[in-house]
TORKEDO-671962 format. One record per residue: residue number from 1; residue in one letter; x, y, z of N, C-alpha, C, O in turn. Coordinates in Angstrom, 2 decimals. Layout:
<pts>
+---------+-------+---------+---------+---------+---------+---------+---------+---------+---------+---------+---------+---------+---------+
: drenlum : kolpa :    n_c1 :    n_c2 :    n_c3 :   ca_c1 :   ca_c2 :   ca_c3 :    c_c1 :    c_c2 :    c_c3 :    o_c1 :    o_c2 :    o_c3 :
+---------+-------+---------+---------+---------+---------+---------+---------+---------+---------+---------+---------+---------+---------+
:     NUM :     a :       X :       Y :       Z :       X :       Y :       Z :       X :       Y :       Z :       X :       Y :       Z :
...
+---------+-------+---------+---------+---------+---------+---------+---------+---------+---------+---------+---------+---------+---------+
</pts>
This chain:
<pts>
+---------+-------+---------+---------+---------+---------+---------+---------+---------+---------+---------+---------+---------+---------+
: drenlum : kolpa :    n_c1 :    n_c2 :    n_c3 :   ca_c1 :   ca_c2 :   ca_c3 :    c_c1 :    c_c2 :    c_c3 :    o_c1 :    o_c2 :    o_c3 :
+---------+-------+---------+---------+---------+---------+---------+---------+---------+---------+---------+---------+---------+---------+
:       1 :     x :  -14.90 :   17.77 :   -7.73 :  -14.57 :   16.66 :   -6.86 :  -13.53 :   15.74 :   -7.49 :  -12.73 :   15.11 :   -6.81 :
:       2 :     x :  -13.57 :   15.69 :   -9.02 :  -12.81 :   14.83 :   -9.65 :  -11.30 :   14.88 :   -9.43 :  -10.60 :   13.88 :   -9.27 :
:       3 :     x :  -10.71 :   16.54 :   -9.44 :   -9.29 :   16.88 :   -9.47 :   -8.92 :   17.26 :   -7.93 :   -7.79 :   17.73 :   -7.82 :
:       4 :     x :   -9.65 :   17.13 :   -6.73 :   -9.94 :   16.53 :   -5.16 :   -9.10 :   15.11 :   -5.04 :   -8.15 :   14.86 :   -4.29 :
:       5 :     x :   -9.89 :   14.08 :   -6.20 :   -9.72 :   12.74 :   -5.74 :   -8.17 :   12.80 :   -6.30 :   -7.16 :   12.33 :   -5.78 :
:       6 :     x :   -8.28 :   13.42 :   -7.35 :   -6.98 :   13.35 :   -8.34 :   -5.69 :   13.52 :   -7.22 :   -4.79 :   12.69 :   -7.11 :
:       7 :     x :   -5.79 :   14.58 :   -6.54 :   -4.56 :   14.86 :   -5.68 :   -4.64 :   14.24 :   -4.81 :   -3.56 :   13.85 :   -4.37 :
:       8 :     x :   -5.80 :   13.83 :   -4.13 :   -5.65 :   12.43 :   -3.03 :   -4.98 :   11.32 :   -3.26 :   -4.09 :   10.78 :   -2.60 :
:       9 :     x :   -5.58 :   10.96 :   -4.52 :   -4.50 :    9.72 :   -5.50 :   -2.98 :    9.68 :   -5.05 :   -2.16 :    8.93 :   -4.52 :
:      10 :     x :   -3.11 :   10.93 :   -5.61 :   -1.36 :   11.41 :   -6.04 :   -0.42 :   11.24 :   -4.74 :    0.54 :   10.49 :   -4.56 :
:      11 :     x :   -1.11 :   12.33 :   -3.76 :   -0.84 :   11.95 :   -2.74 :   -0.69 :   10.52 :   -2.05 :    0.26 :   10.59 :   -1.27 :
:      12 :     x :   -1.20 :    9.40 :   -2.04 :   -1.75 :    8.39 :   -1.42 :   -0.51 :    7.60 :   -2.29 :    0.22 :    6.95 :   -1.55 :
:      13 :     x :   -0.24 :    7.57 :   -3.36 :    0.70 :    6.95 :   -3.86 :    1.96 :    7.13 :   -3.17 :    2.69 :    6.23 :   -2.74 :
:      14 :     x :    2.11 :    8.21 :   -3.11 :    3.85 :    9.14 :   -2.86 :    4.05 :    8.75 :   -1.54 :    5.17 :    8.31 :   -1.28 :
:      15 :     x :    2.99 :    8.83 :   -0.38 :    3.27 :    8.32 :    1.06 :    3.02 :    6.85 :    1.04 :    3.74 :    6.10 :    1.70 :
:      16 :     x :    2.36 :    6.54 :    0.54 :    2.25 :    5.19 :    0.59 :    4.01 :    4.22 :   -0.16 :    4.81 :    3.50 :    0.44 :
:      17 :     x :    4.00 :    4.53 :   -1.17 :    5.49 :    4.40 :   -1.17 :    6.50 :    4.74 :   -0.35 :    7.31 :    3.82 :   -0.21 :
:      18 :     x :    6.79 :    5.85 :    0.33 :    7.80 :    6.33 :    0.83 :    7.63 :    5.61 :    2.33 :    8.52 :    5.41 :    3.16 :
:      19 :     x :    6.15 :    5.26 :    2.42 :    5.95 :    4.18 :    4.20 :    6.78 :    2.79 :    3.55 :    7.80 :    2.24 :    3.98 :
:      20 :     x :    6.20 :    2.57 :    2.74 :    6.80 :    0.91 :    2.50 :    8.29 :    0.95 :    2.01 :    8.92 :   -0.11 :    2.02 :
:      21 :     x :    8.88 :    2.09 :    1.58 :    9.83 :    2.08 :    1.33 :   10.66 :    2.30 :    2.82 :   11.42 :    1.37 :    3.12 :
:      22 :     x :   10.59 :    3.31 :    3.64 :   10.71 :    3.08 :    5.34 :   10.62 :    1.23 :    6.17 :   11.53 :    0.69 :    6.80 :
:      23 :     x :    9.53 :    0.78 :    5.93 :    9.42 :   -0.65 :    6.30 :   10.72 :   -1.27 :    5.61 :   11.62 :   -1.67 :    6.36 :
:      24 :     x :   10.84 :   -1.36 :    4.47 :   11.73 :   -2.59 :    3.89 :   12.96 :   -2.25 :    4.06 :   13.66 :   -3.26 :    3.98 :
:      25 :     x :   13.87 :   -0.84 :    4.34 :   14.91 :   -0.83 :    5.60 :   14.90 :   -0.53 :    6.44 :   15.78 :    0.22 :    6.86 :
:      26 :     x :   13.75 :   -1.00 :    7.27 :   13.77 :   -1.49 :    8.62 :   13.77 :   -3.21 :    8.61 :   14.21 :   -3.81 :    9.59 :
:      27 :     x :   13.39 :   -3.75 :    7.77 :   13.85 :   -4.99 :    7.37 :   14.85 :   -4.82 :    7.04 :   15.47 :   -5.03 :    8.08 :
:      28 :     x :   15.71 :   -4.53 :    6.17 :   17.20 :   -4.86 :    6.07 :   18.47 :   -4.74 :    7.10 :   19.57 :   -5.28 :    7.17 :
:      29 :     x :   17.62 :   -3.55 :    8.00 :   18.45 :   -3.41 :    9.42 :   18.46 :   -4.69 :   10.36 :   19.38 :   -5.05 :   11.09 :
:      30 :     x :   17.13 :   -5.35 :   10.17 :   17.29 :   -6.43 :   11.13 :   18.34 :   -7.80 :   10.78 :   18.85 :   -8.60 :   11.56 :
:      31 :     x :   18.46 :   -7.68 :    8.98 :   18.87 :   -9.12 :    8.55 :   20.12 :   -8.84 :    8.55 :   20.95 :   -9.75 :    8.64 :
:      32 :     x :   20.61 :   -7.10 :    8.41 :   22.50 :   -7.12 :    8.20 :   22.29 :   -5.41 :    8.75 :   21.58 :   -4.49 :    8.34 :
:      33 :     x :   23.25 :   -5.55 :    9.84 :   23.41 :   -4.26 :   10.21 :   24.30 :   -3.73 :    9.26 :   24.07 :   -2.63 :    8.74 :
:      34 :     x :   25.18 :   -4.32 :    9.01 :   26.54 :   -3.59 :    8.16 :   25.71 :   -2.97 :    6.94 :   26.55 :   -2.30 :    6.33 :
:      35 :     x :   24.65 :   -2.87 :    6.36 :   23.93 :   -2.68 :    5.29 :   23.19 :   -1.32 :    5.82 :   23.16 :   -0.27 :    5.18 :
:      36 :     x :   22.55 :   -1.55 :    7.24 :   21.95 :   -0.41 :    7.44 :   23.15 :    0.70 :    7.75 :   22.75 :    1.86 :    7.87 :
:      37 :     x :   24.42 :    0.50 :    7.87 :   25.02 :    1.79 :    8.34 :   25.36 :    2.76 :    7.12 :   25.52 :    3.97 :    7.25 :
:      38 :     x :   25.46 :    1.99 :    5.81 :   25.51 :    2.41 :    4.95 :   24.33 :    3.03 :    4.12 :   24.54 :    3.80 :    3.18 :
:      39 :     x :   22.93 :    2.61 :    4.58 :   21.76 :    3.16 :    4.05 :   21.24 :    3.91 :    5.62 :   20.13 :    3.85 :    6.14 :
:      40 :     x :   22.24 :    4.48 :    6.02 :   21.44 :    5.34 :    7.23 :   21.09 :    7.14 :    6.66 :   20.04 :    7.67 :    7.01 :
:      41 :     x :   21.85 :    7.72 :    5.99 :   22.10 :    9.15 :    5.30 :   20.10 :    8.82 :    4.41 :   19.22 :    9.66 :    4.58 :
:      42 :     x :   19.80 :    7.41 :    3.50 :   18.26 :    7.71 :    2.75 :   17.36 :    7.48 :    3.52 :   16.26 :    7.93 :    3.19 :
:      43 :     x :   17.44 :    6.70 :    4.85 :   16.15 :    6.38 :    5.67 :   16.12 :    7.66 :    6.30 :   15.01 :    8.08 :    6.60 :
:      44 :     x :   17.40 :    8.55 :    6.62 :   16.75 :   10.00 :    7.46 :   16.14 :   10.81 :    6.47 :   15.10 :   11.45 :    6.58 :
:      45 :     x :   16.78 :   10.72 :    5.64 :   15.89 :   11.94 :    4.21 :   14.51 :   11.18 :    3.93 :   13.44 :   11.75 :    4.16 :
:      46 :     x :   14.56 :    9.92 :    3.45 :   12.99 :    9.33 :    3.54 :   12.18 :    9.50 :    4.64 :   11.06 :    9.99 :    4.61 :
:      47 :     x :   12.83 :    9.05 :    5.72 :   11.70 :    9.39 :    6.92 :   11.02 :   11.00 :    7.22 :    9.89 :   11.23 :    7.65 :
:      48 :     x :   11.88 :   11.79 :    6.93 :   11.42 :   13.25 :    7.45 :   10.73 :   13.58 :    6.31 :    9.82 :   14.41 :    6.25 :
:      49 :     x :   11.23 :   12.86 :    5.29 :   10.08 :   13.60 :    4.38 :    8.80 :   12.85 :    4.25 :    7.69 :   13.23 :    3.87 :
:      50 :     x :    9.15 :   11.87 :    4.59 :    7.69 :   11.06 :    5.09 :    7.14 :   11.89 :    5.75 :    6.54 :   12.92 :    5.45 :
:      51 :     x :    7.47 :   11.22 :    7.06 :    7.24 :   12.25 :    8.53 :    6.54 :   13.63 :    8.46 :    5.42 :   13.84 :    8.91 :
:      52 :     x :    7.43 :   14.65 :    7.79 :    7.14 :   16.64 :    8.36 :    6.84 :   16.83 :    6.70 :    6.69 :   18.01 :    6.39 :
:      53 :     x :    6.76 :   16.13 :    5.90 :    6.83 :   16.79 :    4.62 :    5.24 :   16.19 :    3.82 :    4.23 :   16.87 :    3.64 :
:      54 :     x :    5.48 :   14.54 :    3.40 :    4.67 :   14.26 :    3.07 :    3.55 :   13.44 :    3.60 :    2.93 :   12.88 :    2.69 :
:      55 :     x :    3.15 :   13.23 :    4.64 :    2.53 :   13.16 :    5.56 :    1.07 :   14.50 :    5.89 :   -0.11 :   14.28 :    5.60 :
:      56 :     x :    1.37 :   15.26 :    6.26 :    1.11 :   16.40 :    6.52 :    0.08 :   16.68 :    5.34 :   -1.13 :   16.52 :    5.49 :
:      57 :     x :    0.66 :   17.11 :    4.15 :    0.49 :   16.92 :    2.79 :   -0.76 :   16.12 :    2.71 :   -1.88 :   16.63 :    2.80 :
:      58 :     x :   -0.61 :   15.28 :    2.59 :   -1.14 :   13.73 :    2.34 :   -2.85 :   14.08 :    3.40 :   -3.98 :   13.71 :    3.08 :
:      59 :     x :   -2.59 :   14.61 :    4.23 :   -3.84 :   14.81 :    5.25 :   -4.45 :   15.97 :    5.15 :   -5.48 :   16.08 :    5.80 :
:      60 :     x :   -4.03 :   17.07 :    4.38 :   -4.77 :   18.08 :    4.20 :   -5.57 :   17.41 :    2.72 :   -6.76 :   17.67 :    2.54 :
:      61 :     x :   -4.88 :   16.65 :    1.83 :   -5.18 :   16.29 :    0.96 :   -6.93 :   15.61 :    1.06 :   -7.98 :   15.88 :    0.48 :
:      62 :     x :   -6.48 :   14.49 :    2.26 :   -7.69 :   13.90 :    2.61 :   -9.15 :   14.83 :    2.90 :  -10.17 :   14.93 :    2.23 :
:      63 :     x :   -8.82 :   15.35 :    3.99 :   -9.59 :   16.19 :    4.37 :  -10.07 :   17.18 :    3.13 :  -11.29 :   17.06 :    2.97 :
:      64 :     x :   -9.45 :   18.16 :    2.15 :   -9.97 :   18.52 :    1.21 :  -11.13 :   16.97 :    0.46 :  -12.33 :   16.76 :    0.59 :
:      65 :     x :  -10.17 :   16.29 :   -0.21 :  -11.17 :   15.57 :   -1.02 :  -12.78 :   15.13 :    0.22 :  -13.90 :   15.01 :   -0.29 :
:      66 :     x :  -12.61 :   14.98 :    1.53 :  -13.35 :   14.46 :    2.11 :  -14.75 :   15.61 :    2.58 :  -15.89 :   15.43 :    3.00 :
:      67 :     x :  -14.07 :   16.58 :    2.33 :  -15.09 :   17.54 :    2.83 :  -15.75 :   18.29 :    1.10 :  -16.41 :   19.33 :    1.11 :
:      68 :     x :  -15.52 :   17.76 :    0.12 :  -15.84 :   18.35 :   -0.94 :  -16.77 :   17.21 :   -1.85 :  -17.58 :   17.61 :   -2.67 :
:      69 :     x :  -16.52 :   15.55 :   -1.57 :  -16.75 :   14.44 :   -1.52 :  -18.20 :   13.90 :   -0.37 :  -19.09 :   13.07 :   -0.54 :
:      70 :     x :  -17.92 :   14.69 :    0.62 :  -18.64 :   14.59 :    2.08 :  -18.70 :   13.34 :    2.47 :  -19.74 :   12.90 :    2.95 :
:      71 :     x :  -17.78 :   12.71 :    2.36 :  -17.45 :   11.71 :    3.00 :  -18.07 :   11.24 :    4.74 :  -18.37 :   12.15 :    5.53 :
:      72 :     x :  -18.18 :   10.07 :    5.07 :  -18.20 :    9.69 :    6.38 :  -17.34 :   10.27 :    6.85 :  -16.55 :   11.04 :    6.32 :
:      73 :     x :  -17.48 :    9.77 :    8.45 :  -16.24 :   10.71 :    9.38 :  -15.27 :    9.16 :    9.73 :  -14.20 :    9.13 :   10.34 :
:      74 :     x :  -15.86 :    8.20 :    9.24 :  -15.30 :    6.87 :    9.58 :  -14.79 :    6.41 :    8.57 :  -14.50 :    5.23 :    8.74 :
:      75 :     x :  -14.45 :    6.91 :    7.26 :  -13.67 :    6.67 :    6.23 :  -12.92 :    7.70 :    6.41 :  -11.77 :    7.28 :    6.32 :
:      76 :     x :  -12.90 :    8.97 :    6.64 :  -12.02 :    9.67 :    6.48 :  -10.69 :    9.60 :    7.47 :   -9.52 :    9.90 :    7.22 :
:      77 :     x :  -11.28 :    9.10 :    8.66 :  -10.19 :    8.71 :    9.76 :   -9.24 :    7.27 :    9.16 :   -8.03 :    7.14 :    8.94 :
:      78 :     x :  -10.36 :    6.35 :    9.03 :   -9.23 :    5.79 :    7.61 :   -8.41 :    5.78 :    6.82 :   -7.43 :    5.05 :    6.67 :
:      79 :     x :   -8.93 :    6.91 :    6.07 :   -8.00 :    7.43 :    4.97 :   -7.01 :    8.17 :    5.54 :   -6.01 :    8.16 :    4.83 :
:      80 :     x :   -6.88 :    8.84 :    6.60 :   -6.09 :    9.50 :    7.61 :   -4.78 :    8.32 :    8.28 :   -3.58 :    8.59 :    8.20 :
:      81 :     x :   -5.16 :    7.39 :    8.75 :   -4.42 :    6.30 :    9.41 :   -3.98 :    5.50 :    8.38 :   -3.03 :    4.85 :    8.82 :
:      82 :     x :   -4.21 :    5.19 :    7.12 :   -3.55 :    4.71 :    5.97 :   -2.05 :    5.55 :    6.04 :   -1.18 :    4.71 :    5.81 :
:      83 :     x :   -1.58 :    6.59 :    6.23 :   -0.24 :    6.99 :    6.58 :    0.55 :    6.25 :    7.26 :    1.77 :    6.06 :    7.20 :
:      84 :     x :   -0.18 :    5.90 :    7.84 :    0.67 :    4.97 :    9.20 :    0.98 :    3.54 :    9.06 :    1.98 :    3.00 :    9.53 :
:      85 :     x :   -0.21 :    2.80 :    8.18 :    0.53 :    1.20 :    8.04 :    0.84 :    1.14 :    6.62 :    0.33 :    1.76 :    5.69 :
:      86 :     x :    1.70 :    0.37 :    6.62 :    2.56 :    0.69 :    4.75 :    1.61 :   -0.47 :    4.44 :    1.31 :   -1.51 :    5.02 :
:      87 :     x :    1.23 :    0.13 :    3.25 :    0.26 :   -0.36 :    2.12 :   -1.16 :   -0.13 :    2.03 :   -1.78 :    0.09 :    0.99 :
:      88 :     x :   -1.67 :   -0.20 :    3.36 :   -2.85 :    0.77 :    3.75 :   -3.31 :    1.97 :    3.01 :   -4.46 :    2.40 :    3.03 :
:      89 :     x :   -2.25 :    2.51 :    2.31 :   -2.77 :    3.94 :    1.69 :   -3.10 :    3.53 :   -0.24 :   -3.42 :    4.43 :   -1.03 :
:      90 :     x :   -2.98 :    2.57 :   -0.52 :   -2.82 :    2.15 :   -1.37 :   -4.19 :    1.46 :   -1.77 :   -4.86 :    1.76 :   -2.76 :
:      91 :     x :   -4.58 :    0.18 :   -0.56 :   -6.13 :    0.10 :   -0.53 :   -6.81 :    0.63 :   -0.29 :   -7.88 :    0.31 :   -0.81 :
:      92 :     x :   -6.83 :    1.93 :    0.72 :   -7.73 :    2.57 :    0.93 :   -8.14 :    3.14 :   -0.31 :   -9.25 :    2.88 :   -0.78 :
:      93 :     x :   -7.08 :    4.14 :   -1.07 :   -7.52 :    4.73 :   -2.14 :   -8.11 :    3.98 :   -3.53 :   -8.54 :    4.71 :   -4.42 :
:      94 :     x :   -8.12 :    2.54 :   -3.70 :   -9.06 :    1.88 :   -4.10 :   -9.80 :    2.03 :   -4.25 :  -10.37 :    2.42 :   -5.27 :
:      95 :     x :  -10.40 :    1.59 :   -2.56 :  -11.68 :    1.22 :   -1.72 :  -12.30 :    2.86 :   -2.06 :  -13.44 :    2.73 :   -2.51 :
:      96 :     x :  -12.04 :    3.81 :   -2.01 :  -12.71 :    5.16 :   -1.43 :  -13.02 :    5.07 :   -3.25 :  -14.22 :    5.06 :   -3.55 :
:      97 :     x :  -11.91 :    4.99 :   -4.53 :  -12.59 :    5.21 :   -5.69 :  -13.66 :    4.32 :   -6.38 :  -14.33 :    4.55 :   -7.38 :
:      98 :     x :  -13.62 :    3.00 :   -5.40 :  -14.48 :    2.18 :   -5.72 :  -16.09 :    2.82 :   -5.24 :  -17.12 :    2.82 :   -5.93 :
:      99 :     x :  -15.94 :    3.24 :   -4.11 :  -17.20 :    3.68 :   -3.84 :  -17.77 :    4.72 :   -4.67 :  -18.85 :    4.65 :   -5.26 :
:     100 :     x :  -16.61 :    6.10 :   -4.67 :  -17.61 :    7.25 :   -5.15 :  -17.77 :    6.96 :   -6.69 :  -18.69 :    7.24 :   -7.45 :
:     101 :     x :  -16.54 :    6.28 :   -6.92 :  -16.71 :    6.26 :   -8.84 :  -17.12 :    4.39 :   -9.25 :  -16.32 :    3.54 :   -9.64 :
:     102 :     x :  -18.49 :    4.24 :   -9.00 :  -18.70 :    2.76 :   -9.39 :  -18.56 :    2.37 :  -10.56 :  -18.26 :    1.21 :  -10.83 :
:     103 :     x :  -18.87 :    3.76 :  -11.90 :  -18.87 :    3.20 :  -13.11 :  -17.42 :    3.39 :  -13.78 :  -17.17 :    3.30 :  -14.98 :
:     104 :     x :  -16.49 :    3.70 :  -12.71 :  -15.41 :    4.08 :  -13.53 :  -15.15 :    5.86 :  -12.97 :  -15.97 :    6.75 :  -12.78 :
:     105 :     x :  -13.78 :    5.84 :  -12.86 :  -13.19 :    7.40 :  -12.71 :  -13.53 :    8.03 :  -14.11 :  -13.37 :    7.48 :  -15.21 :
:     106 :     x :  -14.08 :    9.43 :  -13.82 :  -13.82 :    9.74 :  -14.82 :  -12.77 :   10.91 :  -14.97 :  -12.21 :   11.41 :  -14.00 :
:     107 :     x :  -12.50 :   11.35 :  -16.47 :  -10.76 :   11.90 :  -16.69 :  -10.97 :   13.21 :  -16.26 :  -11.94 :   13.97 :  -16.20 :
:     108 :     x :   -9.71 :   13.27 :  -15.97 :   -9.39 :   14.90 :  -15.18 :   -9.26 :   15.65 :  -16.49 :   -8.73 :   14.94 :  -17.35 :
:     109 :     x :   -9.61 :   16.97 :  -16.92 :   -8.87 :   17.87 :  -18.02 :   -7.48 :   18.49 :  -17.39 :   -7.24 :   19.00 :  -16.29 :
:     110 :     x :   -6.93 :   18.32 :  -18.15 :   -5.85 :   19.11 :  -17.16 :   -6.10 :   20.79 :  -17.72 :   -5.73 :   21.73 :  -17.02 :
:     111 :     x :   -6.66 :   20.98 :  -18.85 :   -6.82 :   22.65 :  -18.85 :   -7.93 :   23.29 :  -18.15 :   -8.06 :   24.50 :  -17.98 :
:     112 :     x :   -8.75 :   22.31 :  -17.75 :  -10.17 :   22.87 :  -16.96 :   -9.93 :   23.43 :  -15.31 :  -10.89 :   23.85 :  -14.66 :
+---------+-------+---------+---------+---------+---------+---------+---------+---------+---------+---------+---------+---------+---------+
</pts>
C-alpha cells in the first residue's frame, strides 16, 4: 500500500502543479493580453498534458491506491475531482496521508 500512496503522491504533485500552473496564465491573460500571445505555444503543451496525459494518469493512480487502501467511495471521488480545482490535489493528498498514516508515512525501499 505504501509504494500505491507513493505514486499517488507523485502523481498529485505533477497535476496539481501543472492545474495551478494553467490558472496563473489564465490570470496573466486577463491582466495583459500582449503577454498571453506570447505564452500561448506553453499553455497548449501544459494544458494537453494536463488534460490527455496527466490527468488520466493521475486517476488510474487514485483508483489503484484507493482500491488497495479500500478507501471510501466519498474520498475517492475527492481525490478524483482534486484534478479539477488547482490546489485541491495538494490538500487532498495531505488529508488522505493524514488519515491512513497517523503516526507518520512510513519509507518506501526503493529495492523492495
Amino acid at each position: 500500500m505504501e509504494k500505491a500512496f507513493a505514486r499517488y503522491r507523485i502523481m498529485s504533485f505533477v497535476t496539481g502543479t501543472t492545474l495551478i500552473t494553467l490558472c496563473l496564465f489564465l490570470i496573466l491573460h486577463t491582466v495583459d493580453l500582449t503577454l498571453w500571445k506570447q505564452l500561448i505555444v506553453p499553455v497548449t503543451v501544459i494544458g494537453v498534458g494536463h488534460g490527455v496525459v496527466l490527468y488520466p494518469i493521475y486517476m488510474v493512480m487514485c483508483v489503484q491506491f484507493a482500491l488497495k487502501a479500500r478507501l471510501h467511495p466519498g474520498l475517492v471521488i475527492l481525490m478524483l475531482l482534486a484534478g479539477f480545482v488547482p490546489g485541491l490535489a495538494f490538500y487532498m493528498e495531505n488529508r488522505v496521508e493524514r488519515r491512513l498514516f497517523p503516526q507518520g508515512r512510513p519509507r518506501v525501499s526503493v529495492t523492495s
